[in-house]
N, C-alpha and C positions, 0 to 999 in steps of 0.2 A: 233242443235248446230254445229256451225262451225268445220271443222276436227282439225284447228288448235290448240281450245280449247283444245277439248276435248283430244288431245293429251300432252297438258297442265297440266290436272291433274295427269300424269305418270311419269313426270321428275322428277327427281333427287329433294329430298328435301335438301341434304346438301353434296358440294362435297367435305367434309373431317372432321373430327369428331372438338368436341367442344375445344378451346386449349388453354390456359391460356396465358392471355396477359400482358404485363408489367405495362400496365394504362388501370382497367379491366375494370370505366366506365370514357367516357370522357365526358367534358365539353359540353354541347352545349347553344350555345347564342339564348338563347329564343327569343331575341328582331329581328336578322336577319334571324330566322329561320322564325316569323310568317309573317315577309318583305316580305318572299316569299311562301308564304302560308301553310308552316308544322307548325302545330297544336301538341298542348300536351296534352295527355290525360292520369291521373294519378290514380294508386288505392295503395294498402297498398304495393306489393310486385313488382309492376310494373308500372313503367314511359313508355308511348309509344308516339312516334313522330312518325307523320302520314301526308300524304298530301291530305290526303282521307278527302271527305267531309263528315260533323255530320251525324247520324243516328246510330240508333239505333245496328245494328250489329256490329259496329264498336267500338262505345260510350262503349259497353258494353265488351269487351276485356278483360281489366283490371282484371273487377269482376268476367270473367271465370280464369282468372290467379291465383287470391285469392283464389278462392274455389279448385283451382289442386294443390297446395302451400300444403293446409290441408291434401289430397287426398295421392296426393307423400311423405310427412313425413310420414300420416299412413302405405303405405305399405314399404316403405324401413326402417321402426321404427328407426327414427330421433322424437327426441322430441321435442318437441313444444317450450319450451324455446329459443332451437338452431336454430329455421327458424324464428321469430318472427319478424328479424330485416332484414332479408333475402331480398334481391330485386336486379330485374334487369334490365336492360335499352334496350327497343327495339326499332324498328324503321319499320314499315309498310308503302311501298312504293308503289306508283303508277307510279311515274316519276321517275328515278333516276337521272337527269339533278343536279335538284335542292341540292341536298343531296350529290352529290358529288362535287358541289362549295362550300358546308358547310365543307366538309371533315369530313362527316357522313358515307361514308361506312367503309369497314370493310378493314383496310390497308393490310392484307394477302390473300383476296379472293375477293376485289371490284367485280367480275364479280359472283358472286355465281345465283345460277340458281333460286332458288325457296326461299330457305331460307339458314341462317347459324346462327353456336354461337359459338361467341368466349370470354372465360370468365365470365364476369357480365353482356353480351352485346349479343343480339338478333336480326337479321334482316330475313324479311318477304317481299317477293314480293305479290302484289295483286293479288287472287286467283278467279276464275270466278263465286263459290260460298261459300258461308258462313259459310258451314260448312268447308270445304277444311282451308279455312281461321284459322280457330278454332283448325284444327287438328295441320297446322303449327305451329301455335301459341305453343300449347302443347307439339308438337312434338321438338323444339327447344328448350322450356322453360325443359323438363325433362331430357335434353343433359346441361342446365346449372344448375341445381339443380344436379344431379349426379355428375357434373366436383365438384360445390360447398362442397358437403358432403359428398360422397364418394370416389371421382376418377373417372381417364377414362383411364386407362391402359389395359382395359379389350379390349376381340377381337372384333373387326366390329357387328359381328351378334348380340351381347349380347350389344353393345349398340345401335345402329340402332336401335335393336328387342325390346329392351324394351322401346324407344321414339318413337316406331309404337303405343307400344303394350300400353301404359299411354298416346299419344296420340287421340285415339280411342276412343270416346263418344259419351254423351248425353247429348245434354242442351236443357232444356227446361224448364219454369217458373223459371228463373234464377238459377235452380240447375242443378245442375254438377254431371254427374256419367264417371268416368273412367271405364277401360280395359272391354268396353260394347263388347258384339260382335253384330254387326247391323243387324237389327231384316231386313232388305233387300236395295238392293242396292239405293232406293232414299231417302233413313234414311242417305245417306254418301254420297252423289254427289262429282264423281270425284274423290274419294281415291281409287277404284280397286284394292284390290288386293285382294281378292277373287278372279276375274275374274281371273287375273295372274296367281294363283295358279291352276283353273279347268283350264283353258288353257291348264298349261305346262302338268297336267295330257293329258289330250285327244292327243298331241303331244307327248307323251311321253319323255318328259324331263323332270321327276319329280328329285328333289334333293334329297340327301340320308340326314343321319344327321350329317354324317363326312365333306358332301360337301358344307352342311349348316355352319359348324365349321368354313370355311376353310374360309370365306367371309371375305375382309379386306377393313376397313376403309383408307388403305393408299394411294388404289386408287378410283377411283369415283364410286358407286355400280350401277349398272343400276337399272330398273325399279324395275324390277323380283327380283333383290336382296335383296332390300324393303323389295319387298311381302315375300319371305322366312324369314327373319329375322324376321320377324313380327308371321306368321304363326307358327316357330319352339319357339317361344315365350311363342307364346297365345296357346298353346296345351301343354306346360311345364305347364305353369301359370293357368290353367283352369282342368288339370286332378289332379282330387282324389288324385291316387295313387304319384304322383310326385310334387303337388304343392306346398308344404313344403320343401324341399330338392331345387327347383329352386328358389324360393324368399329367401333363407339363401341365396342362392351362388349368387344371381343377387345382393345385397350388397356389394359383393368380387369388386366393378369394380374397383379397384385400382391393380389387383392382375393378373399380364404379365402373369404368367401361368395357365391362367383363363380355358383355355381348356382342361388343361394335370390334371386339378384338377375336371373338369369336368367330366370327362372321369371316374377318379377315383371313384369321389360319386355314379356315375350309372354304373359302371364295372359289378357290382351284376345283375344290371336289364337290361344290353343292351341288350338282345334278346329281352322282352317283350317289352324295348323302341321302337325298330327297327319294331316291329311286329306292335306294335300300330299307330307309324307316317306313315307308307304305308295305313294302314286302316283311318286315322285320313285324309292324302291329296286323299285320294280317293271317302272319300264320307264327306269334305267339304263344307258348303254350307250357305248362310244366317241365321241367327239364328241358328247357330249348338248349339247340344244339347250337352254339353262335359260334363255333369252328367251319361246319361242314355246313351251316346257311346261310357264310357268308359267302354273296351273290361272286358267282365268278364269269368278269367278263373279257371280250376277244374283240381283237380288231375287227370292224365288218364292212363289209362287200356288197354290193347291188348284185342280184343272181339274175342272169342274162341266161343260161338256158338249166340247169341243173348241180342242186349243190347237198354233199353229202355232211352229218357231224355223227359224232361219237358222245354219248351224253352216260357221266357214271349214277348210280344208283342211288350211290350213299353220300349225294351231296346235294346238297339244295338248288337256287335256281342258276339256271348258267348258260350262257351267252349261245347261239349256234355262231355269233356272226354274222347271218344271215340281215341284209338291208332290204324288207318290202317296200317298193313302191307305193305309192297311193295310187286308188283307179283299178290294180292288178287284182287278180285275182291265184289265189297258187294251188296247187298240192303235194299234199303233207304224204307221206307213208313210212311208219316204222316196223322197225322189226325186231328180233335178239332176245335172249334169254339169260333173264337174272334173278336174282333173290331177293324178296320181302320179308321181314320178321314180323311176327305180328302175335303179341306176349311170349316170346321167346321159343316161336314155333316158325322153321323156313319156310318160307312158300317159294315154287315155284314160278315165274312170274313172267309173261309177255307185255307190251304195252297197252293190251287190249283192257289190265290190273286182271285181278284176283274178284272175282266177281260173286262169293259166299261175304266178302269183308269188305267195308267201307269207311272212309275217313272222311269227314267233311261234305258227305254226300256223293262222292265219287267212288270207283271200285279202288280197291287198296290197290297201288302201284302202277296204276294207268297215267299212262303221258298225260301231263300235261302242258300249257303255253301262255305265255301272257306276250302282249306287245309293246314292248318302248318306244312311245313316241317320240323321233328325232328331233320336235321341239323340248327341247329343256321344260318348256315353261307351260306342260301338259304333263298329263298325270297318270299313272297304270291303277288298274284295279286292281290289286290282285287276291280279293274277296271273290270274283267271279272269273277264274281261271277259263283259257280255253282246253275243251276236253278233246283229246287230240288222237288219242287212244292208238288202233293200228292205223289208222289214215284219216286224214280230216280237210275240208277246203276252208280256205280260208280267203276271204275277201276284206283289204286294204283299202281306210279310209284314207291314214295320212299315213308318210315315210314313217318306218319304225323297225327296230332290229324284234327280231323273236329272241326269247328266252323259253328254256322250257327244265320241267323238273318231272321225277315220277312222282306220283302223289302220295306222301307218308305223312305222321306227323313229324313234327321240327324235334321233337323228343327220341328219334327211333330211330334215326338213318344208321349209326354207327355200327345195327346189324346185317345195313344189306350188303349186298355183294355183286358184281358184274356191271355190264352196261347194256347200251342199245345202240341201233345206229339208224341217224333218219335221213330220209332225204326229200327235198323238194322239189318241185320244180313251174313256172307261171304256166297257167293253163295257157 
């Protein structure tokens, strides 16, 4: 693929949020539109003017509109009566020549990059593929659906993040599944922001979730901004412990103090927020499994002479319990016999991993550890895991509980199977 392209699918989908217009849809003269080759293509919730020739990915737009229509009322619980008559008027471009002798673009932003929405009204540049196509589509229709029935007073991230995050599908047999997470990157040609995100990990510019907060639609987001707004979304919207609590408040988008109210509903939980999105961008990845990696933690204990845990296979990272000392020093020793899949092949598996296969630089299913430090207001790596394998010492700078997981990716656990069991004890 050309470099050009493919740097194509990285810009900017909208360079300023969705914004009510005084004539939200206008007129267009059918008769000199098809003079000059833009075509109408119409379904219950959506009129699209397009200069693109028939076929089938195109034709069929509309009816992915329809079925995200249903989709978007269900998760923002709008009732069906209220969207019924609902619709909006878009315009998918190949040439923009033509469309601005009609006086079809968009009179606050005619030059918009990728896509925009303003009002009742949607514009879409032609995308290199179909899916990209699709996510634009969605991606601007959920930016006019929000303007429509909730508002859009809310901050950049929270609206960007949630027209990523309802953006984000699957169509295929003419049905529609939103907020999928892509089972790998050629399920999603061209959206990256996955990649964005491991990137800015291995650079080390990962965002925190204040500096996630802090993104503003007032000027144009980059690439990467996207991708965080998206990511700090889909790990709100996809964990257990907080999925309820972000979809009441992702309703609020009318409400200026969307962040300072934000803050407030998870005041109680921002340590374990904080703890979890370092582990959440750090072991990211196609198919995350945001069930079984959401972190599971346990009351814990200072270990005075010897303390044993149980740790299962097929779930991500999780608590022993365990409270080290600062100053101490310990040791680790595990043991037990469980199962790694690894492309749909069991492996046998000790804590020692599987040592033919490697994830991450480590042997596939080797213990691993990270340390939480008892201050809240200190931070875990958990890009540099401790490798813990059958035994390992460990020396304690400051008070901090262990967490440990076997080493997979966040895409795979659901085939393993067994546990292990480890124990410590202070030298």
């Amino acid at each position: 693929m050309p470099k050009i392209i493919a740097l194509l699918c990285l810009t900017l989908i909208s360079v300023r949020p969705c914004v009510a217009s005084a004539v939200e849809v206008r007129e267009v003269d059918e008769r000199r539109a098809n003079a000059v080759g833009i075509r109408q293509i119409e379904g219950r919730h959506l009129r699209l003017f397009t200069d693109l020739p028939p076929g089938q990915s195109v034709d069929e737009l509309p009816a992915v509109f329809d079925a995200a229509v249903r989709q978007w009322s269900t998760y923002f619980n709008i009732p069906a009566d209220q969207t019924a008559d609902w619709h909006m008027q878009g315009f998918l471009i190949q040439d923009r020549t033509e469309f601005a002798a009609l006086d079809l673009l968009p009179e606050t932003n005619p030059d918009f990059v990728n896509g925009y929405c303003q009002g009742r009204e949607l514009w879409l540049m032609e995308q290199p593929s179909n899916y990209y196509r699709r996510h634009l589509l969605l991606h601007e229709g959920t930016h006019g659906f929000m303007y429509a029935f909730l508002g859009e007073a809310a901050p950049g991230w929270v609206m960007e993040g949630m027209a990523e995050l309802l953006g984000t599908h699957l169509w295929s047999n003419n049905r529609l599944q939103l907020r999928t997470m892509p089972a790998n990157r050629n399920k999603v040609p061209m959206w990256g922001r996955i990649k964005l995100i491991r990137d800015a990990q291995q650079q080390n510019k990962v965002l925190t979730i204040p500096e996630v907060l802090n993104l503003d639609r007032r000027r144009a987001l980059s690439t990467e901004g996207y991708a965080w707004c998206w990511a700090l979304c889909k790990f709100l919207d996809s964990h257990p412990r907080w999925q309820k609590p972000f979809r009441q408040m992702a309703r609020a988008a009318d409400d200026a103090k969307f962040n300072q109210h934000f803050r407030q509903q998870f005041r109680a939980a921002w340590p374990d927020l904080r703890f979890e999105w370092s582990a959440f961008v750090a072991t990211l990845d196609y198919g995350y499994d945001a069930k079984r990696m959401a972190i599971k933690h346990a009351k814990s204990s200072q270990i005075e002479n010897q303390a044993d845990a149980t740790l299962a296979a097929d779930q991500g990272w999780q608590s022993t319990g365990w409270h080290l000392s600062a100053g101490r020093t310990y040791e680790i020793a595990a043991e037990g016999r469980y199962q790694i899949a690894h492309d749909s092949t069991p492996w046998p598996c000790e804590p020692g991993g599987v040592t033919l296969k490697y994830h991450e630089g480590q042997s596939l299913g080797m213990l691993l550890g990270v340390l939480r430090p008892v201050d809240s207001t200190k931070t875990t790596d958990f890009s540099r895991p401790l490798a813990i394998g059958l035994g390992a010492t460990v020396e304690v700078e400051a008070d901090a509980i262990l967490y440990m997981r076997v080493n997979d990716s966040a895409a795979r656990l659901s085939d393993n199977q067994g546990s292990l069991q480890v124990r410590i004890a202070p030298r």
